[in-house]
DRENNUTOR-126337 format. One record per residue (C-alpha): x, y, z; residue in one letter. Coordinates in nm, 3 decimals, m for minus. Layout:
<sites>
SITE        c1        c2        c3   loke
SITE         X         Y         Z      A
...
</sites>
This chain:
<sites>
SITE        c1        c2        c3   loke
SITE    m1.927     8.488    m4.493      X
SITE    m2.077     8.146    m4.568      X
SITE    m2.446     8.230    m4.684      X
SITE    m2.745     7.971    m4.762      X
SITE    m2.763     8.005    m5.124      X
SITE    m2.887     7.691    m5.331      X
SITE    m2.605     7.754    m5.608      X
SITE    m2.307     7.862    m5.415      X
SITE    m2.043     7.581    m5.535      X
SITE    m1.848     7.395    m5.320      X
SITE    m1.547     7.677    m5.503      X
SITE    m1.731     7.932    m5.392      X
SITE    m1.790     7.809    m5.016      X
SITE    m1.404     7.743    m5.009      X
SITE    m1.316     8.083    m5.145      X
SITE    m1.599     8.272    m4.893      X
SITE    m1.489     8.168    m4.568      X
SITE    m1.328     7.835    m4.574      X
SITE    m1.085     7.823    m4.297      X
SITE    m0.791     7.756    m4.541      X
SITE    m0.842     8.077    m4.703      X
SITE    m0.829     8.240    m4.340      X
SITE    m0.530     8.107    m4.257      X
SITE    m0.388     8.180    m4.586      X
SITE    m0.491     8.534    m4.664      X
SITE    m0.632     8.676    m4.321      X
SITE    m0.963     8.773    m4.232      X
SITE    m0.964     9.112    m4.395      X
SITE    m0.932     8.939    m4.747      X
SITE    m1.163     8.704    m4.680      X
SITE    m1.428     8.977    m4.652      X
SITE    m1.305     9.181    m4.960      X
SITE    m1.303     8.837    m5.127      X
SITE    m1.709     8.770    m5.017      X
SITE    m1.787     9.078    m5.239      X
SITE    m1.687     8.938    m5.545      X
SITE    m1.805     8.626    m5.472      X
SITE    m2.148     8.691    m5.356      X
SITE    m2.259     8.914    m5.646      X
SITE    m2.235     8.613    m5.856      X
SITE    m2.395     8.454    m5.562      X
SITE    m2.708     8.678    m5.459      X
SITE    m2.768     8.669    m5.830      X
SITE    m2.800     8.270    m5.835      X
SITE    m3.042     8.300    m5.547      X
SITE    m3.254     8.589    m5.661      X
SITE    m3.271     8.443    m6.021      X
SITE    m3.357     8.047    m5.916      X
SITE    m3.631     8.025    m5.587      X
SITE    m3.578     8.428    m5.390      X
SITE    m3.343     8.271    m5.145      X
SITE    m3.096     8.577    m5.236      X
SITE    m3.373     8.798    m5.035      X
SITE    m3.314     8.873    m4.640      X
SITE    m3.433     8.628    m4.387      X
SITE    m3.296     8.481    m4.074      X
SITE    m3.075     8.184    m4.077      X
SITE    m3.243     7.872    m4.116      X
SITE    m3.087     7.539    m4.033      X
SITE    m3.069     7.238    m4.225      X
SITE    m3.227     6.927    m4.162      X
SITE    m2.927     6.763    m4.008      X
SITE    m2.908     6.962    m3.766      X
SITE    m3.246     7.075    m3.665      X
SITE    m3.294     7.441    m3.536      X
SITE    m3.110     7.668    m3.342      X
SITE    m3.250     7.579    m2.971      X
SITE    m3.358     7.847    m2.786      X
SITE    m3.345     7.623    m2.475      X
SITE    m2.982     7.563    m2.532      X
SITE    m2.742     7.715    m2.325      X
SITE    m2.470     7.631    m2.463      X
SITE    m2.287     7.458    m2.217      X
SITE    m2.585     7.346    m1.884      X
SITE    m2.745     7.140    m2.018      X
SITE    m2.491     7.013    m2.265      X
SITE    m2.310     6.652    m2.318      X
SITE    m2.017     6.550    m2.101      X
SITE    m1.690     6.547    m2.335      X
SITE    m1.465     6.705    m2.088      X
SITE    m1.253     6.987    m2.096      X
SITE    m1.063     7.092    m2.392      X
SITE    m0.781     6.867    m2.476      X
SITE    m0.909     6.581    m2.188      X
SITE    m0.834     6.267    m2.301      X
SITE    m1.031     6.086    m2.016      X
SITE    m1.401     6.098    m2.151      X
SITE    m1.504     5.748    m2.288      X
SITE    m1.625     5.923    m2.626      X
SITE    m1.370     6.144    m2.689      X
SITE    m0.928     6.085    m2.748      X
SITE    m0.894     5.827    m3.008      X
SITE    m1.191     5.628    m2.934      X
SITE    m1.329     5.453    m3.276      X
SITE    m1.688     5.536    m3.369      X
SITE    m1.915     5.294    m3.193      X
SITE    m2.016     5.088    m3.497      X
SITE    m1.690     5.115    m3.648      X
SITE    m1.859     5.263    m3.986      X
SITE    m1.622     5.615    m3.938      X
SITE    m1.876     5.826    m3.965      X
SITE    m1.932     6.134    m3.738      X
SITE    m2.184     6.188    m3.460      X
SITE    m2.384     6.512    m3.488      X
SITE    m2.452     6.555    m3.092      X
SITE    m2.128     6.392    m3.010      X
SITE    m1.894     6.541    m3.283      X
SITE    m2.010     6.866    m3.381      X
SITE    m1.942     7.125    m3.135      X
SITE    m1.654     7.190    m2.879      X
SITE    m1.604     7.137    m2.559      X
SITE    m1.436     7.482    m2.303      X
SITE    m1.348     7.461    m2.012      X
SITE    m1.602     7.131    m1.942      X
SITE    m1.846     7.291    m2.116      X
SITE    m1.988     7.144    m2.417      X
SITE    m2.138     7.385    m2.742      X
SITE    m2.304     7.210    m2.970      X
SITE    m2.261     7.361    m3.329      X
SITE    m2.492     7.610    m3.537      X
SITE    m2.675     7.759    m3.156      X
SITE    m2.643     8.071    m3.041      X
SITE    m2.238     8.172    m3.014      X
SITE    m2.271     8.371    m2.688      X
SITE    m2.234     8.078    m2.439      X
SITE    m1.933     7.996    m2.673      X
SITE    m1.765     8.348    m2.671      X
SITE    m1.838     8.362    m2.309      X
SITE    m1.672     8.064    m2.243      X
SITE    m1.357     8.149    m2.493      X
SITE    m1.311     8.474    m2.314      X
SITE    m1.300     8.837    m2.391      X
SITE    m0.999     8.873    m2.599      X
SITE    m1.075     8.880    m2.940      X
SITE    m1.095     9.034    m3.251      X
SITE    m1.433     9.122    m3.459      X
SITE    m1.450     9.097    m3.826      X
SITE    m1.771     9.158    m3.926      X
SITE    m1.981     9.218    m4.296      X
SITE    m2.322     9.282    m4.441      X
SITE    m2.479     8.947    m4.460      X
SITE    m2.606     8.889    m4.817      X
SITE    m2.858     8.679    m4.751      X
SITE    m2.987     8.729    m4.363      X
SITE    m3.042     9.026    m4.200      X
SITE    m2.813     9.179    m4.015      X
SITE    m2.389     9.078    m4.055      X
SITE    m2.186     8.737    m4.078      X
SITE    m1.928     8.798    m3.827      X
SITE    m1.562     8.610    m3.730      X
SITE    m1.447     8.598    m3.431      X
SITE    m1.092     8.582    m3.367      X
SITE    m0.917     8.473    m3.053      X
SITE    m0.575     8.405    m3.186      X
SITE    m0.594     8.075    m3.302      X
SITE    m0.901     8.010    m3.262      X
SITE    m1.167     8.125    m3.520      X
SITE    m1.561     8.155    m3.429      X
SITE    m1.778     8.217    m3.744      X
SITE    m2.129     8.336    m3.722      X
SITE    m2.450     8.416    m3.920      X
SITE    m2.711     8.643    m3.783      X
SITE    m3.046     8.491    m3.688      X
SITE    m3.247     8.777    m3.571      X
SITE    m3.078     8.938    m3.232      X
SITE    m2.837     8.674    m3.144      X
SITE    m2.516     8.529    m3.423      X
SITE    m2.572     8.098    m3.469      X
SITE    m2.214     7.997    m3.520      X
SITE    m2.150     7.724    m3.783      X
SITE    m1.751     7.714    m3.781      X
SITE    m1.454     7.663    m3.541      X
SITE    m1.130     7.675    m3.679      X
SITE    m0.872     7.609    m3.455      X
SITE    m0.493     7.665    m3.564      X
SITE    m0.338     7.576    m3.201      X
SITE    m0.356     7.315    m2.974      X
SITE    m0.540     7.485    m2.730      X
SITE    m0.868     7.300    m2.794      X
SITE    m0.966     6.974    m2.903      X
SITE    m1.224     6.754    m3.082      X
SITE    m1.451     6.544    m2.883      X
SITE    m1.215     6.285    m2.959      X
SITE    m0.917     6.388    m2.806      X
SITE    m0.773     6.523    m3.117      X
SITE    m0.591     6.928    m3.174      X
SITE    m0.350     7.048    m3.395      X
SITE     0.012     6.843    m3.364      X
SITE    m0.104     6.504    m3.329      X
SITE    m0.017     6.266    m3.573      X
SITE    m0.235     6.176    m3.921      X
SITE    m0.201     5.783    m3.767      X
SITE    m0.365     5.939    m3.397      X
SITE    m0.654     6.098    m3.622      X
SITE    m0.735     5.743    m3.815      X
SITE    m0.721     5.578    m3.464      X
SITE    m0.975     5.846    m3.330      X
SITE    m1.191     5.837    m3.642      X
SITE    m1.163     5.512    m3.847      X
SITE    m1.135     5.498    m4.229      X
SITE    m1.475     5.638    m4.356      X
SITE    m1.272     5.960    m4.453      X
SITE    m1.205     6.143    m4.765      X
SITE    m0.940     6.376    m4.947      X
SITE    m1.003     6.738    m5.081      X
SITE    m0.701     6.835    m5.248      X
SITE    m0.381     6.696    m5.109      X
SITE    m0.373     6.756    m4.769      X
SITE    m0.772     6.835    m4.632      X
SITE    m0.904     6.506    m4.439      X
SITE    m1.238     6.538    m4.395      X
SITE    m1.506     6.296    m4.195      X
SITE    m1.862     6.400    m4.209      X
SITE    m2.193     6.286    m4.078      X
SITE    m2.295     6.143    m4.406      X
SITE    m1.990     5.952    m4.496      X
SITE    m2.087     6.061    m4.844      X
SITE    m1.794     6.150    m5.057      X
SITE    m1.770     6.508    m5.128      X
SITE    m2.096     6.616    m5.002      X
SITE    m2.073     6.964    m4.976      X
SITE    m2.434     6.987    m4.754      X
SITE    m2.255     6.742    m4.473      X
SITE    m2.156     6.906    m4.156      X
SITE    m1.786     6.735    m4.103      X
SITE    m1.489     6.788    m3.913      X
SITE    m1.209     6.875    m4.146      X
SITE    m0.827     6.825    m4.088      X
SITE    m0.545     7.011    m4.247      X
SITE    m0.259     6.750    m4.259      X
SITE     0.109     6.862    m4.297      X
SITE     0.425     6.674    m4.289      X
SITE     0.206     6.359    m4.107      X
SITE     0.071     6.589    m3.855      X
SITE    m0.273     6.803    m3.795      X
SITE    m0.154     7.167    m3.903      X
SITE    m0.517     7.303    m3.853      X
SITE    m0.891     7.162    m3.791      X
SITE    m1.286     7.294    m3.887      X
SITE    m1.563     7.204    m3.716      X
SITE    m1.809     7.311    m3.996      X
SITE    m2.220     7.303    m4.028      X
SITE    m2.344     7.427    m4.399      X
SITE    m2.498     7.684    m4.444      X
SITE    m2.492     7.762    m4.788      X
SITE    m2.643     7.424    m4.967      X
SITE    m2.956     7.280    m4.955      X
</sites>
């Protein structure tokens, strides 16, 4: 449950519902996790500008707002299908300028089926898309009104925030190779096929979390990025993730 609070830490957004602590402890404890967390969390908000109080999601500026034009697939950018290598701007194509940084209408989102979703819009073109199989995990939001939910498809993770009738979703998390990035990448390629698709404006969290974000900034924690779990030389898991907790 990744909430807009102005001081959540970059801990705390790990701990909430970073996709590591999915995979590592299951959806379930995620949740019973977001109590603890939040109290300290709700209280930070509340005590520094009322941003602890309920409200709808609101994007950041990187991203603009949630487009209610947007259908979340029509009217969208041609990657190709999941895991289709052909597209020009997608499967290890460099960034055009070489700098390594990400895109934010060509990187962030995923394409289904031919059907690009551009991140934090409404989810229900997405889940359409995805299918019907899935699991609901769901909590009070903290912040907004209404409940943060996950999505789970087996493998594939869809996380939401409520924004008045309708759930924005700011994360993927994909643990199979079932989808791709707009660049051709999914989990089992190599760490050497991710540099060739992304360049070398990257950096480390921890030992084995390569992230590339649209800022190219370091460690900046109010970035959207694209975040790759590397094992043994090889992706072993990868987040498409907008902010929503940082300002």
């Amino acid at each position: 449950m990744i909430l807009r609070m102005n001081k959540l830490t970059r801990f705390s957004r790990t701990v909430i519902l970073s996709s590591r602590t999915i995979l590592r402890y299951g959806v379930f404890s995620v949740f019973m996790l977001c109590c603890v967390t939040l109290a300290f969390g709700c209280a930070a908000g509340d005590s520094n500008n009322g941003s602890g109080t309920g409200g709808s999601a609101e994007p950041m500026e990187q991203g603009g707002a949630p487009n209610d034009d947007n259908d979340g697939g029509e009217n969208a950018d041609s990657t190709g299908s999941a895991g289709n290598t052909d597209s020009s701007d997608s499967a290890g194509a460099s960034p055009d300028d070489g700098s390594g940084m990400l895109d934010m209408g060509k990187d962030m989102g995923i394409s289904v089926g031919g059907q690009w979703f551009p991140i934090w819009q409404d989810v229900s073109g997405l889940l359409q898309a995805c299918g019907d199989d899935y699991e609901l995990s769901s909590a009070p939001s903290c912040v907004f009104e209404g409940e943060d939910k996950v999505f789970d498809f087996g493998g594939v993770f869809v996380l939401t925030n409520p924004d008045g009738d309708r759930d924005i979703w700011f994360s993927i998390y994909l643990e199979n190779d079932l989808l791709s990035t707009s660049r051709g990448i999914k989990v089992g390629n190599s760490l050497e096929e991710v540099f060739d698709a992304y360049g070398d404006r990257f950096y480390w969290e921890g030992d084995s979390i390569l992230t590339y974000s649209i800022s190219g900034i370091d460690g900046d924690a109010a970035s959207p990025c694209i975040q790759f779990t590397i094992m043994d030389e090889l992706v072993a898991a990868i987040e498409i993730y907008y902010p929503t907790n940082v300002t």
